[in-house]
N, C-alpha and C positions, 0 to 999 in steps of 0.2 A: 504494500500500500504506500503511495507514496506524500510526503509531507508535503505539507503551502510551509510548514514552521516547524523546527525542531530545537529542541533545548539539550543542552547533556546537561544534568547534574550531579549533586551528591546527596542521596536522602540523610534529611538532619536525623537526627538518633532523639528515637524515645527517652525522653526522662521524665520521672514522674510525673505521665501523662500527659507531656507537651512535646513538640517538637519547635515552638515558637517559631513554626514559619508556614507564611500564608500563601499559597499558589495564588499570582493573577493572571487572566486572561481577557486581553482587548480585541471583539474578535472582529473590530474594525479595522485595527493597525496590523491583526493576527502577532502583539508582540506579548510574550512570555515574560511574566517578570515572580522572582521567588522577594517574597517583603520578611525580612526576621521582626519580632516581636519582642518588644523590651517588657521586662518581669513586669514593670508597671502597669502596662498594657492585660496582661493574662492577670497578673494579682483583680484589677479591678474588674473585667469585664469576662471573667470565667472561660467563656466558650460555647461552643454552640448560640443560642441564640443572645446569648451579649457580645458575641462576636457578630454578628450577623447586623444586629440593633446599631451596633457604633459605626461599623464602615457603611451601614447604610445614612444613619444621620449624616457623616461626614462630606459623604461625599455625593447626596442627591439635595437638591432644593423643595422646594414648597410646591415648583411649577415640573419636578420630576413626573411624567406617569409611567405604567407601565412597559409603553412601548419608546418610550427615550431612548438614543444611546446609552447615556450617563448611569441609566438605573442598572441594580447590580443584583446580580443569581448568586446566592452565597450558600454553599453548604459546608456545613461545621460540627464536627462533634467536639465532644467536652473533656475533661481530663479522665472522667471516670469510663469513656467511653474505647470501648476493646480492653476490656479488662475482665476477659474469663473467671478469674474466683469469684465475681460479684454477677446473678442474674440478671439479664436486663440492658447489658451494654452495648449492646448491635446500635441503639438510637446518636441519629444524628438530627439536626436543622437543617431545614432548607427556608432563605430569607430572600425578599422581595419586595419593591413594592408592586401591590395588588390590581390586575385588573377589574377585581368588581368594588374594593375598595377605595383607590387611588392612593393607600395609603399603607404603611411598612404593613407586611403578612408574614407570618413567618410559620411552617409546619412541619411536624416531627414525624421520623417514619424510620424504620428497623430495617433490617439487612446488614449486608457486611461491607458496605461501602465506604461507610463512614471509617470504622474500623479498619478497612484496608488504605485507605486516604492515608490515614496517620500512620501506617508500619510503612507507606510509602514516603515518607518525610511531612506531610503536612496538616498541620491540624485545621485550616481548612483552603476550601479554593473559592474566591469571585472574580464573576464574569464579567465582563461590561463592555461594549460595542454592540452591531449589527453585522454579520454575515450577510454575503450575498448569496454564498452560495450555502446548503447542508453542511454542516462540518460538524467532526467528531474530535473528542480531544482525548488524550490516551497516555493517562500517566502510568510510567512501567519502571517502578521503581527496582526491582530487579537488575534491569539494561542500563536505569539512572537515562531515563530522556522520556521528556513530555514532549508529545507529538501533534500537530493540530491536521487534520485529513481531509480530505473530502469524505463525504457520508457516502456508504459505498451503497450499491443499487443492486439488491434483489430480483422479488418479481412482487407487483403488485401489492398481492396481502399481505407479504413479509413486509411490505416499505410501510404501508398505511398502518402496519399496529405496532405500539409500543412494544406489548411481548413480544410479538413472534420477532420484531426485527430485533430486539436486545437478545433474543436467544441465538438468533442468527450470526449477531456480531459474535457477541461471549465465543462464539462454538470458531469463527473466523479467524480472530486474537487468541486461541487458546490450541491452534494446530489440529482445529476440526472434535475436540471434545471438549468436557466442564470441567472447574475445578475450581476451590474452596479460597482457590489465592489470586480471583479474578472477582471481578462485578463490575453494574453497571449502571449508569440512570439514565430512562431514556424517556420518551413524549411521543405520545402515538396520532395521529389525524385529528381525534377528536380536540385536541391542545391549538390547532390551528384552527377550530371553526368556531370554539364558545370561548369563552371568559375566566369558565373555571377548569380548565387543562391541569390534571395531574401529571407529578413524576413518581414513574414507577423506580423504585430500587431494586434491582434482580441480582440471586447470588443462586452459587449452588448449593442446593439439598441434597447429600450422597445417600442419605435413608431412602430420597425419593427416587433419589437416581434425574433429577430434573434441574430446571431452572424453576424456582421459587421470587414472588414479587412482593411488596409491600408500597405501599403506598404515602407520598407525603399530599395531600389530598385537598386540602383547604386553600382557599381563596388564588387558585389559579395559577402556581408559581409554574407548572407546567407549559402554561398559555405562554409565559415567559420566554422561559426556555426556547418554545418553536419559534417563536416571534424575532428572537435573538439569533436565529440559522443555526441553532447547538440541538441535532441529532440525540445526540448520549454522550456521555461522557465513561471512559472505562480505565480501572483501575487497576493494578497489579502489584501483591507484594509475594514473598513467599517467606517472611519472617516468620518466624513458630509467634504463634499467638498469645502460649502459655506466658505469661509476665510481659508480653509485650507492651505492656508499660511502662516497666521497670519501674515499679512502683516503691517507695520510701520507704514503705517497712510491709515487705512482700508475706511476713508472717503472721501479720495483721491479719492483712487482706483475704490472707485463705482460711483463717478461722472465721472472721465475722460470715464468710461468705456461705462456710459450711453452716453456721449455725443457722442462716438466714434459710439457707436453700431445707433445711431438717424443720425450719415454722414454715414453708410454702408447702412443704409435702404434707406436712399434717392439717393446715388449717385450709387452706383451698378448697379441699373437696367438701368441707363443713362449710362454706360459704359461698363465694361466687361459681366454683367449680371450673375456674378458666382452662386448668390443664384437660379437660374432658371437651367440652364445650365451646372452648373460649368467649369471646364478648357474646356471643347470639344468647346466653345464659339471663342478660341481660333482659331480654324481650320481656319473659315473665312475671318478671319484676316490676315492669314499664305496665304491663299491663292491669296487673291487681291495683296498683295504687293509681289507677287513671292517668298513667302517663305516657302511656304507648301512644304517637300520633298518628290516628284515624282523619280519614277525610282532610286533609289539610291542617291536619292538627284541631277540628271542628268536635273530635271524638279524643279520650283516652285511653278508651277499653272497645273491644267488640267480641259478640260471639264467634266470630271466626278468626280472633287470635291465638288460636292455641293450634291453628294449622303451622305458625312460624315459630312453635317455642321449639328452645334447643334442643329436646328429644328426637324432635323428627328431622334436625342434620343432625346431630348424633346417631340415630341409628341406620338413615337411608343414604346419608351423603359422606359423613367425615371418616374420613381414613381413623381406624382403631390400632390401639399400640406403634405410634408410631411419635418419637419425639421432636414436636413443632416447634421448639426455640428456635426464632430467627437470629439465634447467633450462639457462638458456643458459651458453653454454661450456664444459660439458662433453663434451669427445671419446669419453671412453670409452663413452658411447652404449651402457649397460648394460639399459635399460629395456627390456625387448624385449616384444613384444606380435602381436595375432594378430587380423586381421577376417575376419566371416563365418564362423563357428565356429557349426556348427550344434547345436542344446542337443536332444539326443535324451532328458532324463529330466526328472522334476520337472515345475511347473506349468509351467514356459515352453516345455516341449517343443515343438519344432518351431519358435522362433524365431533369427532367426539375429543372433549378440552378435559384438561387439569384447572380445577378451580382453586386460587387462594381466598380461603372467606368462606364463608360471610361473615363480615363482622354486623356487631349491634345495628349499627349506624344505616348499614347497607340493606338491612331485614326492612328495619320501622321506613326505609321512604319507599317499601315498598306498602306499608302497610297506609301510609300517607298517602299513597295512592289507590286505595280503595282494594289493595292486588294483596292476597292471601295464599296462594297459590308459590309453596316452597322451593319447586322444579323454576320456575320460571325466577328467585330470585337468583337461582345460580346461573342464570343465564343471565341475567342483567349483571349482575356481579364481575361474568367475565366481559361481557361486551364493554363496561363501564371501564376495566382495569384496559382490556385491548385498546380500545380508542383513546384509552387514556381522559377519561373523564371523572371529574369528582361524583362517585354516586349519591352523594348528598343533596349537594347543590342541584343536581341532573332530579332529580327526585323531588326536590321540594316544588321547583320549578313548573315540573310536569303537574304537580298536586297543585299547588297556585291557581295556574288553567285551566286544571279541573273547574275551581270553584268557581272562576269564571263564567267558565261555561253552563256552571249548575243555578247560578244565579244570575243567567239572560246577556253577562258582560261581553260573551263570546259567540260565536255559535261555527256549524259546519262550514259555512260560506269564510268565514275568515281564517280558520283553519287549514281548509281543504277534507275535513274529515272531520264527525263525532269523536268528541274526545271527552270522555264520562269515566268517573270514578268506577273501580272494577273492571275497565275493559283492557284485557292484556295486549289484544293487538292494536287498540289504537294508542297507547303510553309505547310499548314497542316500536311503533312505526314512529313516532317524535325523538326516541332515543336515537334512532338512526340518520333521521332527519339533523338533529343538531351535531350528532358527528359528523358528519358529511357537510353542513351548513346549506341542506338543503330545504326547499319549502317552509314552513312552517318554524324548523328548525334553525332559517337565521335569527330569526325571533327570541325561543326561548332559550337560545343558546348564549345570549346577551343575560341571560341571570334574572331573581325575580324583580330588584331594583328599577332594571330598563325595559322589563321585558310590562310591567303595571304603566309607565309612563305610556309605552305602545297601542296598551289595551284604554287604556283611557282617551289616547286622542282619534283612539278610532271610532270608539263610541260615540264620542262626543261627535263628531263629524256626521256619524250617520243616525242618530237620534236629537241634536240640535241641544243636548244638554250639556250645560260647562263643563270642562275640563275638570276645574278644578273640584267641583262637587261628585264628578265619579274619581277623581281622584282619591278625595276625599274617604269615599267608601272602600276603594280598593286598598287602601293603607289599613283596612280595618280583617284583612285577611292573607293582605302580603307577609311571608314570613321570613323577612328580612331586617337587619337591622345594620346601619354604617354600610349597606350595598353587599353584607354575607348574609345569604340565608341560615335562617335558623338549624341547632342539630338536632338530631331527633329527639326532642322529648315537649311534650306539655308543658309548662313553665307557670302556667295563670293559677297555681296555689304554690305555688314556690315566689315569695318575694325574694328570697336571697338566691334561688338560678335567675329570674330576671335583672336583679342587680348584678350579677356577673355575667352575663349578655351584654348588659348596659355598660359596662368598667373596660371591658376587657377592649385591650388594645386592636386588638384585629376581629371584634364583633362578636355575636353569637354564637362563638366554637366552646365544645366542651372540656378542652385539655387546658384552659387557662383557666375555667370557670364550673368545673361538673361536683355546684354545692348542691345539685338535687337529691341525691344519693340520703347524704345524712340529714340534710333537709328535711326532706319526705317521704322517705321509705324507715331511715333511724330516729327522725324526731327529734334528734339531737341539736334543736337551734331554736328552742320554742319562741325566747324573743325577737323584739326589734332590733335589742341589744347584742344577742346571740348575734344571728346573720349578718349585725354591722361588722362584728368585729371581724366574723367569718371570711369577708367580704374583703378584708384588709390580711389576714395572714393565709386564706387558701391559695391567690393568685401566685402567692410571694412562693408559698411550696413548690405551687404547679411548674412556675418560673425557672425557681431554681433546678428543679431534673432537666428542664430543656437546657439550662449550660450545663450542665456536668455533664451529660450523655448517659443519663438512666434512663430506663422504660419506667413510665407510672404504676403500671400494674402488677408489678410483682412487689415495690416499692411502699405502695398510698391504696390501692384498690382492693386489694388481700389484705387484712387488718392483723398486725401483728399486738397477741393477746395484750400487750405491754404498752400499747397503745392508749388503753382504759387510763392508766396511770397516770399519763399527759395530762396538763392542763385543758390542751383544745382536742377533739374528737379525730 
């Protein structure tokens, strides 16, 4: 393959958890530049998403948006991050600013990218230019040279989807098979036609014998990415992983980590159950206490939510005894996934896929869309991961229109098609649609923000009523807040999940703000007082795993007995 740009270096060396040096890449000037890091710098702004936070304030303005040269693609893990004896360490950032926001995004997502970033010399890399042309950038820290390429050319369905082309590359870069000391991030079609474009992180699963993805999902960083001509990015180290951090006092780290991993094994399965289950455990819980979103979130609960509780992918879809840590050492084995999943709609109909997921998030916008139907969320699941779309946003979106249309704001004529709560092939046919950005699809592929202004002055046009007074009503159903759609849950008896809606810097996501939990399933916040303060030291938890490079869930969401003890819940 041959380079536009080539670097030789020398990967920095891990030292307790840093390598203080930051990859950048301008992929206008296509110049390579390595930046080191003064102790000041990593003492104050940790890593991961304090790293992401600072060189984004520094270096975009007020009048930055997402499609600027200036604005910058950041992904960063944290000092704790690829560090085997502790659960949990695959998580990295990825920072932005937002196309549904216009403002910093930043989203966390597992694999071994992150982790391979840093055995490769750096604790993180940003982007910033515009390609003209596809380009892929290819640190091989091994060889010691970061490479910037043309994005090489398959055939068709391999080039349009995230996975299959990141499988395609991995398999390319790796002398036609997988391996453990490679990964990659990539952005599938659906990233160039809507607002909320995910990036997939793919690495190898040897239990599965595959390529395995994850997702950093939220507010569009993906959209970025295409928009920026960055293909994927691929990574290579082959440093043993075992201490590859070379952590300060390594005998610490392997006790705490044992004693930690001996309460996840015990108390897990007495609680959320993630190692069985993973998040979709979640559903049944959403739905007893009227939080599962129906109908646009119009509903809590329905009698036909017990078609999506975790029993039925536990028993009909998720791979049994197989361990789903999305990076080594973690027990909690929460990644749960599903082969041979026959894809009955859409263009790949009749092929048969590896599904990652479904997570919580991914069940309930099915269930926000009136759609019950288990089979069908693992095909939206994959289609949403292939095109590279957020299935949140993609969901809430579609649910949105629904109500629209249930409530006279829409109809077939401006759709092109019936589009009603429960009906799988017409939300399938708009999933397609905004991947592709066609019909209907450039519409709600603009997110629910732009996609209510649309709806508003169309009505207004063709029934002769103000803008702003259907405006007005439509705010009363859009589930949006700061230009992100809301995450799946009910919020309207939760004051303290709306005040972390409200707070949280990149909008209605639930990894900076998920007080619903203890809210209103544990009760544990009866006052005003409770959930003010809540309101003030949860962000500050959630925050701080995004720099270190923890996963929450084995960390905050698995309740360690000794937890009680604590002052705050």
């Amino acid at each position: 393959m041959i380079s536009i740009r080539q670097l030789q270096y020398e990967p920095a060396e891990v030292k307790h958890g840093y390598t203080d040096t930051i990859l950048r890449v301008d992929l206008s000037t296509k110049k390579i530049n390595l930046t080191k890091l003064s102790p000041e710098f990593r003492d104050k702004y940790i890593g991961g998403r304090g790293y992401a936070l600072k060189l984004i304030w520094d270096e975009t303005t007020g009048l930055t948006r997402y499609d600027s040269p200036e604005n910058i693609l950041v992904m960063a893990s944290g000092p704790l991050g690829n560090e085997p004896g502790f659960p949990g360490t695959g998580k990295f950032v990825v920072g932005t600013i937002s196309p549904l926001t216009g403002t910093f995004i930043d989203s966390n997502v597992g694999g071994h990218f992150g982790p391979l970033l840093k055995l490769a010399g750096f604790d993180a890399i940003a982007v910033t230019g515009i390609s003209k042309q596809d380009v892929v950038i290819v640190i091989d820290g091994d060889e010691g040279t970061i490479s910037l390429v043309p994005s090489p050319i398959y055939m068709k369905e391999i080039d349009e989807g995230a996975l299959s082309f990141g499988e395609a590359l991995l398999k390319d870069m790796n002398g036609g098979g997988f391996s453990s000391s490679i990964a990659a991030v990539t952005a599938g079609k659906g990233a160039l036609n809507a607002r909320f474009g995910i990036i997939n992180s793919l690495y190898y699963d040897k239990k599965r014998n595959r390529i395995r993805a994850k997702q950093a999902g939220r507010g569009g960083t993906g959209t970025v990415m295409r928009f920026k001509g960055l293909r994927a990015i691929v990574v290579r180290s082959s440093l043993p992983k075992a201490n590859g951090n070379n952590a300060a006092d390594f005998k610490t780290v392997r006790r705490i980590g044992s004693e930690f991993r001996k309460m996840l094994r015990k108390h897990d399965p007495e609680q959320l159950n993630l190692s069985s289950c993973g998040t979709t455990s979640l559903s049944e819980y959403m739905d007893k206490f009227h939080i599962f979103p129906v109908h646009n979130y119009q509903y809590g609960q329905s009698p036909n939510s017990s078609k999506l509780f975790a029993e039925v992918f536990f028993k009909k879809y998720f791979s049994k005894k197989v361990p789903d840590g999305c990076y080594f050492g973690c027990c909690l084995a929460c990644a749960k996934g599903a082969e041979d999943v026959l894809l009955q709609r859409g263009p790949y109909a009749g092929r048969r896929v590896s599904v990652d997921g479904p997570e919580y998030e991914t069940v309930a916008a099915l269930s926000s869309m009136g759609i019950f139907n288990p089979h069908y969320v693992m095909e939206y699941n994959w289609y949403c991961d292939e095109y590279g779309l957020d299935s949140i946003s993609t969901g809430v979106t579609i649910s949105f229109l629904m109500e629209c249309v249930q409530r006279g704001y829409l109809d077939a004529d401006d759709i092109g098609y019936d589009l009603r709560f429960g009906d799988i092939d017409a939300a399938d046919r708009l999933l397609h649609e905004i991947a592709s950005g066609a019909g209907f699809g450039k519409i709600a592929g603009q997110g629910v923000a732009r996609s209510k202004l649309w709806v508003a002055r169309n009505y207004s046009a063709r029934h002769g009523v103000p803008e702003e007074q259907v405006l007005a009503e439509l705010n009363k159903f859009a589930m949006e807040t700061k230009g992100l759609e809301f995450s799946m849950y009910v919020t309207k008896e939760s004051l303290a999940q709306q005040g972390g809606y409200a707070f949280a810097l990149k909008g209605p996501q639930h990894d900076e703000a998920w007080l619903i939990f203890i809210d209103q399933i544990h009760k544990e916040l009866p006052t005003f007082e409770d959930k003010a303060r809540a309101l003030r030291w949860f962000p500050l938890i959630r925050t701080w795993f995004n720099a270190t490079g923890l996963c929450k869930l084995p960390w905050i969401d698995v309740r360690h007995p000794e937890a009680a003890h604590t002052k705050e819940p």
